[in-house]
NUGU-814832 format. One record per atom (N, C-alpha, C): residue number from 1; residue in three letters; x, y, z. Coordinates in Angstrom, 2 decimals, padded with zeros to 5 digits, m for minus. Example, Ala and Ser with C-alpha at 12.3 -4.5 7.8 and 13.67 -1.06 7.14 Angstrom:
! NUGU-814832
<num=1&residu=ALA&u=013.19&v=m005.69&w=007.80>
<num=1&residu=ALA&u=012.30&v=m004.50&w=007.80>
<num=1&residu=ALA&u=013.20&v=m003.30&w=007.80>
<num=2&residu=SER&u=012.85&v=m002.25&w=007.08>
<num=2&residu=SER&u=013.67&v=m001.06&w=007.14>
<num=2&residu=SER&u=012.90&v=000.03&w=007.87>
***
This chain:
! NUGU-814832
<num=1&residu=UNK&u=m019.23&v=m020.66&w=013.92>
<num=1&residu=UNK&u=m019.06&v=m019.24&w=014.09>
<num=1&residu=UNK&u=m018.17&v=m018.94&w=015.28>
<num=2&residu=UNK&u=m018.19&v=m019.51&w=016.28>
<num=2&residu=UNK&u=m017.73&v=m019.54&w=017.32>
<num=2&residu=UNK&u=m018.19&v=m018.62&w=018.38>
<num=3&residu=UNK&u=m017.36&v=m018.57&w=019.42>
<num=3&residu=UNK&u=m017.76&v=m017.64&w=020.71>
<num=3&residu=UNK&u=m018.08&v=m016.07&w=020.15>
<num=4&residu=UNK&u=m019.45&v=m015.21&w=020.74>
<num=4&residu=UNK&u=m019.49&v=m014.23&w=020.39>
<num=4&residu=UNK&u=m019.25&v=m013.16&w=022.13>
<num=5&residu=UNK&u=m018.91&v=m012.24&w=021.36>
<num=5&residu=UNK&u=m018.00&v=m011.25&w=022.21>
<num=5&residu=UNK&u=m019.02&v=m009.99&w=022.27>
<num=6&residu=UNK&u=m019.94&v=m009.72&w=023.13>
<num=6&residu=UNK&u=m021.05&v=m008.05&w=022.66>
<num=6&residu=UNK&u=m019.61&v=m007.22&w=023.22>
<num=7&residu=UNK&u=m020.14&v=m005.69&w=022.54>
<num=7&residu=UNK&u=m019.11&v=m004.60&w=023.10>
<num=7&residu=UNK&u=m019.12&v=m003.06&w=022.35>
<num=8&residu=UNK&u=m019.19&v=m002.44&w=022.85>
<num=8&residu=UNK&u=m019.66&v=m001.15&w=022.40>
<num=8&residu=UNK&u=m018.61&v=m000.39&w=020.99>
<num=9&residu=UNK&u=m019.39&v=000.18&w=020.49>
<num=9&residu=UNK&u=m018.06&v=001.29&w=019.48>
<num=9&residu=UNK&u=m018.36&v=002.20&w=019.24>
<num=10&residu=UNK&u=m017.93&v=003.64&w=019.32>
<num=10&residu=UNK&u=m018.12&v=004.94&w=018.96>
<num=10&residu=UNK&u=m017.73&v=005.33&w=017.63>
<num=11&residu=UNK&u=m018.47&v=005.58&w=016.96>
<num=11&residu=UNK&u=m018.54&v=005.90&w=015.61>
<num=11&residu=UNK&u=m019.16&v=007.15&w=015.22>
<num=12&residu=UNK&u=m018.94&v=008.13&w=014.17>
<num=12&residu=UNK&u=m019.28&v=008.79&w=013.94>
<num=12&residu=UNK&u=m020.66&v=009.01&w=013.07>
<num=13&residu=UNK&u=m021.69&v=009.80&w=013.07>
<num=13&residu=UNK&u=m022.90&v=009.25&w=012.46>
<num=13&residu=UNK&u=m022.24&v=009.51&w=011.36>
<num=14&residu=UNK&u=m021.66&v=010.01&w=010.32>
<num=14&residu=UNK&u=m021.35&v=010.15&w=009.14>
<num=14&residu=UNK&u=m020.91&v=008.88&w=008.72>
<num=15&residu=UNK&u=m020.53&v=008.31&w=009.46>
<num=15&residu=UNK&u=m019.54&v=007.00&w=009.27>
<num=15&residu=UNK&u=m021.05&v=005.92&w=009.25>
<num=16&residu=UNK&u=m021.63&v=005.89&w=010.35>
<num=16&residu=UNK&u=m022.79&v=005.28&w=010.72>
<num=16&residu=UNK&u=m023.77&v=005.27&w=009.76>
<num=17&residu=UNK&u=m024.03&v=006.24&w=009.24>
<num=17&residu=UNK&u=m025.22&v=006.71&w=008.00>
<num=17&residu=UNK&u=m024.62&v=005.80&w=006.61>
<num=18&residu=UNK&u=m023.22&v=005.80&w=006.19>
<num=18&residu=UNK&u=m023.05&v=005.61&w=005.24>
<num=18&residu=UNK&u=m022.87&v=003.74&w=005.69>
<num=19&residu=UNK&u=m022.68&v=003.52&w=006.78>
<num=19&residu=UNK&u=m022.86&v=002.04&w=006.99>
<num=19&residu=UNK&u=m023.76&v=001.03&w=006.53>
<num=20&residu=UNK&u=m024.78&v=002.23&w=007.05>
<num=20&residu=UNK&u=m026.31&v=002.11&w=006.89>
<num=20&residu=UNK&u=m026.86&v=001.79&w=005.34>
<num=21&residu=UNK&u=m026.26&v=002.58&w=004.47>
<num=21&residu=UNK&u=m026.44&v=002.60&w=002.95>
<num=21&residu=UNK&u=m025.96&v=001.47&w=002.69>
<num=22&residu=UNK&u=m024.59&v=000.79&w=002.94>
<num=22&residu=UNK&u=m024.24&v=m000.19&w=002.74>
<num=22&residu=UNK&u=m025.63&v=m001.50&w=003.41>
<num=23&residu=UNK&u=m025.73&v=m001.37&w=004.48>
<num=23&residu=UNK&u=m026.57&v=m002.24&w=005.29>
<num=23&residu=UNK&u=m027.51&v=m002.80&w=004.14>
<num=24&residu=UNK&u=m028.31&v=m001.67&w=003.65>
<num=24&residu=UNK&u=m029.80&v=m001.84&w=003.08>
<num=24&residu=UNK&u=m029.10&v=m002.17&w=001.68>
<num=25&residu=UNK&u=m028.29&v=m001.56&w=001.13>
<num=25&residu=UNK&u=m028.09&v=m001.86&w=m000.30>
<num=25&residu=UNK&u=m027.49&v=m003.66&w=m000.64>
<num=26&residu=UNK&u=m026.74&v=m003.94&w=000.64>
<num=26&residu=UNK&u=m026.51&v=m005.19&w=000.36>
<num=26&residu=UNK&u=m027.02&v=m006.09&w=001.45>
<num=27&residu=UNK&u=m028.03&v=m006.21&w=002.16>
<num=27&residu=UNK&u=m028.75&v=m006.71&w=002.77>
<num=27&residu=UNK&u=m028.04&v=m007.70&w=003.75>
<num=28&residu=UNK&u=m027.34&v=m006.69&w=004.39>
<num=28&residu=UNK&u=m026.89&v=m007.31&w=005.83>
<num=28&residu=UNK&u=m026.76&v=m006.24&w=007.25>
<num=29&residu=UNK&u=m025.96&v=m006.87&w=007.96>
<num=29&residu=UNK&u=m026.29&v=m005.84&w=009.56>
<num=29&residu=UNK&u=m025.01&v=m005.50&w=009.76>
<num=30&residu=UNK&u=m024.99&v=m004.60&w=011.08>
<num=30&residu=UNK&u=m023.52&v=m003.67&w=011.14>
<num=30&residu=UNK&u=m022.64&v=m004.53&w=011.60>
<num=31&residu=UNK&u=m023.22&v=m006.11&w=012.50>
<num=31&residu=UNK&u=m022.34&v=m006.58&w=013.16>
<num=31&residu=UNK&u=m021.80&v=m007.42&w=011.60>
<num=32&residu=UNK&u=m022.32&v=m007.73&w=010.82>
<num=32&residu=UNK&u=m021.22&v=m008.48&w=009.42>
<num=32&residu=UNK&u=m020.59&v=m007.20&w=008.98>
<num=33&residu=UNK&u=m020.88&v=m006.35&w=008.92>
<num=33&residu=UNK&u=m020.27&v=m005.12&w=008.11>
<num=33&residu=UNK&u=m018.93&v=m004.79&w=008.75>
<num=34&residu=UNK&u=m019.09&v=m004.72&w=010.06>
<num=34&residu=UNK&u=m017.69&v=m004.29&w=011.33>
<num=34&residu=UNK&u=m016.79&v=m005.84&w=011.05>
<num=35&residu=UNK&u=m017.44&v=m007.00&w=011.58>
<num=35&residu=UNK&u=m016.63&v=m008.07&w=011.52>
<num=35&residu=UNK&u=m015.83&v=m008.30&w=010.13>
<num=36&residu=UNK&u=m016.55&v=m008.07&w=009.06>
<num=36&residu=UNK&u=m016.07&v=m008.12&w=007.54>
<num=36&residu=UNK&u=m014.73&v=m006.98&w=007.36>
<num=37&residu=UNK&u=m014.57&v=m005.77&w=007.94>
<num=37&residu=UNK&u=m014.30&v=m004.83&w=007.85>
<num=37&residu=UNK&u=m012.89&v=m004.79&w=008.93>
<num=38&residu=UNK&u=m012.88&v=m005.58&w=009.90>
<num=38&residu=UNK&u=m011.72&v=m006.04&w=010.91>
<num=38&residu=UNK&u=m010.89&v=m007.09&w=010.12>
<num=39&residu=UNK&u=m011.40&v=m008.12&w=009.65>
<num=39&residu=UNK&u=m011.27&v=m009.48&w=009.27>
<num=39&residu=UNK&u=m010.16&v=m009.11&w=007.94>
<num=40&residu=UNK&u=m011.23&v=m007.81&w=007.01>
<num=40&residu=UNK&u=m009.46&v=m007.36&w=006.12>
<num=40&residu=UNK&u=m008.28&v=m006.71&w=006.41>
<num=41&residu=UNK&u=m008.85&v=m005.53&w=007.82>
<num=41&residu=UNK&u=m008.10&v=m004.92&w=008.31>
<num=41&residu=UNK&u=m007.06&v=m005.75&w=008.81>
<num=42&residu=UNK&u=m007.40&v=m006.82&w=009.87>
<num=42&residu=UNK&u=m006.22&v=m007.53&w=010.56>
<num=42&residu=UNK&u=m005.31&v=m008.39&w=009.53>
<num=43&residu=UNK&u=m006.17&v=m008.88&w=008.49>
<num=43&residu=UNK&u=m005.26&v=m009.52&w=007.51>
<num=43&residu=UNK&u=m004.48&v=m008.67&w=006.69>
<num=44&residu=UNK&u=m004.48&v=m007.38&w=006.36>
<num=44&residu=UNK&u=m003.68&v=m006.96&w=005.78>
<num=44&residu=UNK&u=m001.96&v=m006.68&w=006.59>
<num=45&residu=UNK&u=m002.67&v=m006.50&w=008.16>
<num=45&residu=UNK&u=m001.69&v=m006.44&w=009.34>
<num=45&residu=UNK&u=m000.86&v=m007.72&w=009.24>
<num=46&residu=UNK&u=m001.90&v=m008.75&w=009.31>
<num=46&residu=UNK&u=m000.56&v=m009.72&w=009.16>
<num=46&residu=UNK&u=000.55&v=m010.15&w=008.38>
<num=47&residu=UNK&u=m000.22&v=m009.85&w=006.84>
<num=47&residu=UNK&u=000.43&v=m010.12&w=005.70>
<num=47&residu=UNK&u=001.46&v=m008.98&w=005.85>
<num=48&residu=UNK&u=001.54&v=m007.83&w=006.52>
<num=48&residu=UNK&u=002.59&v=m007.30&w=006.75>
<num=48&residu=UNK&u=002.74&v=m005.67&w=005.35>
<num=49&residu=UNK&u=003.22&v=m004.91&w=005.32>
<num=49&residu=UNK&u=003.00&v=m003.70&w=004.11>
<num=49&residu=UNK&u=004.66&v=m004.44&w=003.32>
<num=50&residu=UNK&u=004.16&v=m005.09&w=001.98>
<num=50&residu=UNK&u=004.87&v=m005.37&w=000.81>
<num=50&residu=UNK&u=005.08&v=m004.22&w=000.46>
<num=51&residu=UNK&u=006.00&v=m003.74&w=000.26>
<num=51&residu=UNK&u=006.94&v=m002.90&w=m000.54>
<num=51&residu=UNK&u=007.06&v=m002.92&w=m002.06>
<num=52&residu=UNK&u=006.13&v=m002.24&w=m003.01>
<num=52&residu=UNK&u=006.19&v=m002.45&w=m004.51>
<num=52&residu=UNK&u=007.21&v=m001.52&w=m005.01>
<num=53&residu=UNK&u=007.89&v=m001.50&w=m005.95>
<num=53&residu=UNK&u=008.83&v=m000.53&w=m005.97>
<num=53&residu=UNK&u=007.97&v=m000.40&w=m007.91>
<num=54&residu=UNK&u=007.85&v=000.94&w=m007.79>
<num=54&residu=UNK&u=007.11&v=001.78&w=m009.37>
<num=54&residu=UNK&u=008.24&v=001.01&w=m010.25>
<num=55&residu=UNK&u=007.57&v=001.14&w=m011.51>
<num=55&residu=UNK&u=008.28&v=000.67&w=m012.49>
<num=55&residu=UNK&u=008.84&v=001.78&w=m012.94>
<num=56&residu=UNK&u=010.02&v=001.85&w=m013.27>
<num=56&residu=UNK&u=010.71&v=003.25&w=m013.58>
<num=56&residu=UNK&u=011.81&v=003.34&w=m014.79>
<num=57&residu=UNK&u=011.04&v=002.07&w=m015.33>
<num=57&residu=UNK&u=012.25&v=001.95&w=m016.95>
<num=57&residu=UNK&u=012.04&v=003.02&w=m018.03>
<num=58&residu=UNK&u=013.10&v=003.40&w=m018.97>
<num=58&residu=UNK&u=012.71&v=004.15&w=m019.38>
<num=58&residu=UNK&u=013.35&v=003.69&w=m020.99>
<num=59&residu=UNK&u=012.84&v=004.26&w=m022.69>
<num=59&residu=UNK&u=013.38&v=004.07&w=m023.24>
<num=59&residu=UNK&u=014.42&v=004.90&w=m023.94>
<num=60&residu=UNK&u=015.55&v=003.96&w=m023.82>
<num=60&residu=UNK&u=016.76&v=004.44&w=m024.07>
<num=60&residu=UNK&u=017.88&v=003.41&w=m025.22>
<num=61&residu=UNK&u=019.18&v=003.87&w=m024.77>
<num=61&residu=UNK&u=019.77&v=002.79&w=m025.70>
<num=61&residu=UNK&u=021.38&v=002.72&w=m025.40>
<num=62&residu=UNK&u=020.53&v=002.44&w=m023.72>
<num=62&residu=UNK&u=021.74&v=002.23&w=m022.47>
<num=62&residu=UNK&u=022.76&v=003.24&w=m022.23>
<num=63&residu=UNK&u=024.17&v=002.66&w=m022.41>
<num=63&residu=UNK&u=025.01&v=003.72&w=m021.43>
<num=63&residu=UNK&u=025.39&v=004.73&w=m023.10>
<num=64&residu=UNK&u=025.93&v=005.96&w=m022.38>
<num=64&residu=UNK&u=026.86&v=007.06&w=m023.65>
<num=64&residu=UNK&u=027.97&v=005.74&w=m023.43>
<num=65&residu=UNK&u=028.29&v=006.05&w=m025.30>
<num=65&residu=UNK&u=029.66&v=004.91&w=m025.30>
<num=65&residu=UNK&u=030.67&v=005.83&w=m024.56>
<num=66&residu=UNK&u=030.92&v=006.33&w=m023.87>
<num=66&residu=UNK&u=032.32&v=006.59&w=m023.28>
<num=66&residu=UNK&u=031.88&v=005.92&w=m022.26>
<num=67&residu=UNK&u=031.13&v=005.83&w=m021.44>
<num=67&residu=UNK&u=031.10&v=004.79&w=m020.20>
<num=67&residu=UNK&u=030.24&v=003.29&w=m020.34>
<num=68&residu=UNK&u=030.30&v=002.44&w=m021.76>
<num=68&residu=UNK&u=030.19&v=001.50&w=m022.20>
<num=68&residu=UNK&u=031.40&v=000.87&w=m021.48>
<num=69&residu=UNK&u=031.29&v=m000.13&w=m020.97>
<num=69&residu=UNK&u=032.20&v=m001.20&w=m020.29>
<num=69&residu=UNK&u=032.99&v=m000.55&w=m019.51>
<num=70&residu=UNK&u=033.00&v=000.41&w=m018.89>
<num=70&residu=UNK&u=033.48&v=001.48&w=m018.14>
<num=70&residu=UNK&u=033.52&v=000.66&w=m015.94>
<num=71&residu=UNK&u=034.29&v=000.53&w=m015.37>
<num=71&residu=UNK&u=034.16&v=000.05&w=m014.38>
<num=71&residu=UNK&u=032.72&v=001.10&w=m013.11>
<num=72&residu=UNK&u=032.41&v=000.55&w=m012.68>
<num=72&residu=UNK&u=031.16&v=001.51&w=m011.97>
<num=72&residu=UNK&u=031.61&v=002.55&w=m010.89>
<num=73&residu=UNK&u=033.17&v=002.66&w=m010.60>
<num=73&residu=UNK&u=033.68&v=003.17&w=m009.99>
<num=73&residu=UNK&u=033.78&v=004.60&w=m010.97>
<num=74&residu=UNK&u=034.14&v=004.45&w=m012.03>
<num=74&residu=UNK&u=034.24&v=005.45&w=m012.96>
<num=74&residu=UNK&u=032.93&v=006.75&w=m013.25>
<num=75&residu=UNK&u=031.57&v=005.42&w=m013.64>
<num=75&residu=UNK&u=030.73&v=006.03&w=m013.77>
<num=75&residu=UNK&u=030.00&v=006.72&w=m012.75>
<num=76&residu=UNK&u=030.48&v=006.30&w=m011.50>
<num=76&residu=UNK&u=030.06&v=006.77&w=m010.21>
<num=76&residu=UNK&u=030.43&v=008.22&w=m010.05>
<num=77&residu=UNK&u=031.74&v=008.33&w=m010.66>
<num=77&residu=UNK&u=032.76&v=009.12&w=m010.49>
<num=77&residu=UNK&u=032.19&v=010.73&w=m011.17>
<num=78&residu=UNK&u=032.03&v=010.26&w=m012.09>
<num=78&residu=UNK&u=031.50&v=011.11&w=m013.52>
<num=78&residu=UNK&u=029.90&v=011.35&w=m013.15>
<num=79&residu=UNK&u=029.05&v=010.93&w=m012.17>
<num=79&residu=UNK&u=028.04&v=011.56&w=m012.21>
<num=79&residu=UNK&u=027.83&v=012.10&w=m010.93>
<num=80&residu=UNK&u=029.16&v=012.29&w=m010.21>
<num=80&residu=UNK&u=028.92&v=013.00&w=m009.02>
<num=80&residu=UNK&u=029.90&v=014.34&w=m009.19>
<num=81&residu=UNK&u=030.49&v=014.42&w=m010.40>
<num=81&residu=UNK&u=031.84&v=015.28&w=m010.56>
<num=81&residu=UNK&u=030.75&v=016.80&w=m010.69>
<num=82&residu=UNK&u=031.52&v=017.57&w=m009.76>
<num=82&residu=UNK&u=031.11&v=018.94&w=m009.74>
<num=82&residu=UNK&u=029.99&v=018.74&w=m008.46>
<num=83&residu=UNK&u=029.52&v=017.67&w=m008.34>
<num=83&residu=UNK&u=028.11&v=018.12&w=m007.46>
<num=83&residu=UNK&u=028.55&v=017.52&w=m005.66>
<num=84&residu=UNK&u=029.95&v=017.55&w=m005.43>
<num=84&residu=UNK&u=030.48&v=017.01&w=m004.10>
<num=84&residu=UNK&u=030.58&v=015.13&w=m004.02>
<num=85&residu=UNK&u=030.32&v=014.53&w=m003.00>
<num=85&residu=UNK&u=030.27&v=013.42&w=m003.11>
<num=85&residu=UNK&u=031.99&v=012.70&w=m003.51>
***
Protein backbone atom coordinates (compact mmCIF):
# COMPACT_ATOMS: atom_id res chain seq x y z
CA UNK A 1 0.00 0.00 0.00
CA UNK A 2 2.66 2.13 0.83
CA UNK A 3 3.33 5.35 2.90
CA UNK A 4 0.05 6.88 4.19
CA UNK A 5 -0.33 10.66 4.14
CA UNK A 6 -3.54 11.92 6.95
CA UNK A 7 -4.88 15.45 5.73
CA UNK A 8 -7.92 17.32 5.84
CA UNK A 9 -10.69 18.15 2.90
CA UNK A 10 -13.55 20.46 2.73
CA UNK A 11 -16.37 19.13 1.12
CA UNK A 12 -19.67 19.96 0.80
CA UNK A 13 -22.34 17.95 2.85
CA UNK A 14 -24.29 17.42 -0.33
CA UNK A 15 -21.28 16.00 -1.80
CA UNK A 16 -20.56 14.18 1.64
CA UNK A 17 -24.16 12.68 2.02
CA UNK A 18 -24.14 11.30 -1.38
CA UNK A 19 -20.54 9.77 -0.59
CA UNK A 20 -22.07 8.30 2.14
CA UNK A 21 -24.79 6.43 -0.07
CA UNK A 22 -22.07 5.24 -2.04
CA UNK A 23 -20.10 4.18 1.29
CA UNK A 24 -23.00 1.88 2.60
CA UNK A 25 -24.28 0.74 -0.77
CA UNK A 26 -20.93 -0.63 -1.74
CA UNK A 27 -19.38 -1.34 1.45
CA UNK A 28 -16.38 0.70 1.75
CA UNK A 29 -14.96 4.06 3.50
CA UNK A 30 -14.40 7.67 2.24
CA UNK A 31 -10.70 7.19 2.41
CA UNK A 32 -11.13 4.25 -0.74
CA UNK A 33 -13.85 6.34 -2.20
CA UNK A 34 -11.46 9.81 -2.35
CA UNK A 35 -8.29 7.64 -3.19
CA UNK A 36 -10.37 5.66 -6.00
CA UNK A 37 -11.75 8.94 -7.16
CA UNK A 38 -8.04 10.85 -7.47
CA UNK A 39 -6.43 7.68 -8.88
CA UNK A 40 -9.02 8.23 -12.15
CA UNK A 41 -8.87 11.77 -11.89
CA UNK A 42 -4.95 11.94 -12.14
CA UNK A 43 -4.98 9.23 -14.78
CA UNK A 44 -7.13 10.79 -17.01
CA UNK A 45 -4.58 13.97 -16.49
CA UNK A 46 -1.93 12.00 -17.60
CA UNK A 47 -3.30 10.23 -20.45
CA UNK A 48 -3.75 13.75 -21.49
CA UNK A 49 -7.64 15.06 -23.29
CA UNK A 50 -7.66 12.83 -26.80
CA UNK A 51 -9.33 14.75 -29.20
CA UNK A 52 -12.29 12.57 -30.93
CA UNK A 53 -13.40 14.26 -33.87
CA UNK A 54 -17.72 13.33 -34.43
CA UNK A 55 -18.31 11.30 -37.25
CA UNK A 56 -19.75 13.59 -39.79
CA UNK A 57 -20.20 11.46 -43.05
CA UNK A 58 -22.97 11.90 -44.80
CA UNK A 59 -24.93 10.00 -47.63
CA UNK A 60 -24.28 11.25 -50.83
CA UNK A 61 -22.86 10.44 -54.26
CA UNK A 62 -19.76 12.66 -53.96
CA UNK A 63 -18.84 15.69 -55.95
CA UNK A 64 -21.71 17.65 -58.66
CA UNK A 65 -20.05 16.40 -61.96
CA UNK A 66 -18.93 19.84 -62.86
CA UNK A 67 -16.36 19.73 -60.10
CA UNK A 68 -15.63 15.87 -60.64
CA UNK A 69 -11.80 15.83 -61.19
CA UNK A 70 -11.87 19.49 -60.89
CA UNK A 71 -8.37 20.82 -59.26
CA UNK A 72 -9.20 21.93 -55.38
CA UNK A 73 -8.15 25.27 -56.20
CA UNK A 74 -11.26 25.52 -58.34
CA UNK A 75 -13.58 24.00 -55.98
CA UNK A 76 -12.26 26.21 -53.32
CA UNK A 77 -12.96 28.88 -55.60
CA UNK A 78 -16.64 28.11 -56.32
CA UNK A 79 -17.61 27.68 -52.75
CA UNK A 80 -16.36 30.85 -51.53
CA UNK A 81 -17.65 32.88 -54.74
CA UNK A 82 -20.02 35.66 -53.58
CA UNK A 83 -19.33 35.04 -49.84
CA UNK A 84 -15.60 37.10 -49.80
CA UNK A 85 -12.61 34.98 -49.13
Amino acid sequence: MGICMKTTIDITDSLLMEAKKVMARESTTLRALVEESLRETLSRHRAGSTFKLRRAAFRGKGLQPEFRGAQWDSIRAAAYDGHGG
